[in-house]
C-alpha positions in Angstrom: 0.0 0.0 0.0 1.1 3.2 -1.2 1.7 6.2 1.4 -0.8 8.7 -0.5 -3.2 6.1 0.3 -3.3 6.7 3.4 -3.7 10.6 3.7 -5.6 11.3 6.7 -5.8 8.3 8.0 -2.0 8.0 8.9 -2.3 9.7 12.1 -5.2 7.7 13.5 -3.0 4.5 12.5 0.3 5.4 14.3 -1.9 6.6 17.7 -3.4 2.6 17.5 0.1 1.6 16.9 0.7 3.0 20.3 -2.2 2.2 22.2 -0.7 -1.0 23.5 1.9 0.8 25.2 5.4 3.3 24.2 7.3 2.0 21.1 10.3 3.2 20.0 10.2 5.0 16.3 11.0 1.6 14.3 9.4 -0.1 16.9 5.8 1.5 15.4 6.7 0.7 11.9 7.0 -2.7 12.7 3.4 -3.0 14.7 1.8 -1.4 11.6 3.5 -4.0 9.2 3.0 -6.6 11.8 -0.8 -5.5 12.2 -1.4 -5.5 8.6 0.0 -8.6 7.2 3.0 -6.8 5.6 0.4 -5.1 3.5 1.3 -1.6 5.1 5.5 -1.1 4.8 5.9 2.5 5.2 9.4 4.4 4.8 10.8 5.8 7.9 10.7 9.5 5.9 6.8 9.1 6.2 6.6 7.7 10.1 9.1 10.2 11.7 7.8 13.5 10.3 3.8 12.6 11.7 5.6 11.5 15.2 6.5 14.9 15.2 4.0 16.5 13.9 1.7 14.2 16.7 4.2 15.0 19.1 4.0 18.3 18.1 0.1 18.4 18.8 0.0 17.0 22.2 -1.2 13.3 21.0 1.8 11.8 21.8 4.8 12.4 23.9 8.5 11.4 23.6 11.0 10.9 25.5 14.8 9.5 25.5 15.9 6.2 26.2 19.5 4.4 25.7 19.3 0.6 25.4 21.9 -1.6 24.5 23.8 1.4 24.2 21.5 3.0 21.4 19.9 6.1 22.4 16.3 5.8 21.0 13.2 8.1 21.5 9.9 6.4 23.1 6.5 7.6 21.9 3.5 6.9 24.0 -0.1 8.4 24.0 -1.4 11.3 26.1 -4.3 11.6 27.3 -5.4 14.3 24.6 -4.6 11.2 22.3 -6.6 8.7 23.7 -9.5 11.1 23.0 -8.0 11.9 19.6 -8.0 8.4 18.6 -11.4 7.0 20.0 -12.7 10.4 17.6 -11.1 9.2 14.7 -12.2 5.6 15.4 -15.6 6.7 15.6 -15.2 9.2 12.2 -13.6 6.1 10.5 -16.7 4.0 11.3 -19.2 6.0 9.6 -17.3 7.0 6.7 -16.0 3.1 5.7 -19.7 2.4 6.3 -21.2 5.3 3.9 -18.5 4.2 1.3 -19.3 0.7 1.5 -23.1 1.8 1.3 -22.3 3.4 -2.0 -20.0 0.9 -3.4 -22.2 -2.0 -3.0 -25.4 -0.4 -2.7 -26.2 -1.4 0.8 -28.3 1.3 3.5 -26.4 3.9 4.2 -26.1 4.8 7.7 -27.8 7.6 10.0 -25.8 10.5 10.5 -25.1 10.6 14.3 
């Protein structure tokens, strides 16, 4: 899957990635690919820019860690992104469900 595919739904997809707990940068790369099958393999130029930018937001924080003599940087949620994420959850819902009522012609959904 190509990373244009995924505009505006990236964000939503790395604050999931770190519901379970913090992950170090690679570390969330590999739960998406893990999570998807190896259908989603997305460059590190196209994970680290929207930790910042989530970082940047107050969804996530970060913070500095050296193991095994590697200094790496540990994202986990904030509150602000538990919220964040349980909103886009919801938003994702009801727009897969009024696509898939227009692709194959099933009821769409009531506006909530």
């Amino acid at each position: 899957m190509r990373a244009e595919e995924l505009k505006g739904h990236l964000d939503a997809m790395l604050l999931a990635a770190l519901e379970g707990g913090p992950r170090h940068g690679y570390a969330v790369i590999e739960a998406l690919r893990a999570g998807t099958g190896g259908r989603l393999d997305l460059p590190t130029g196209t994970i680290y820019p929207a930790l910042r930018r989530l970082e940047n937001a107050g969804l996530i924080a970060g913070s500095w860690s050296v193991v095994t003599g590697r200094r790496r940087r540990y994202y986990r949620l904030t509150p602000a992104g538990q919220r964040a994420l349980a909103g886009r959850r919801a938003d994702w819902r009801d727009f897969a469900a009024t696509v898939s009522a227009v692709l194959e012609g099933g009821p769409c959904p009531d506006p909530a």
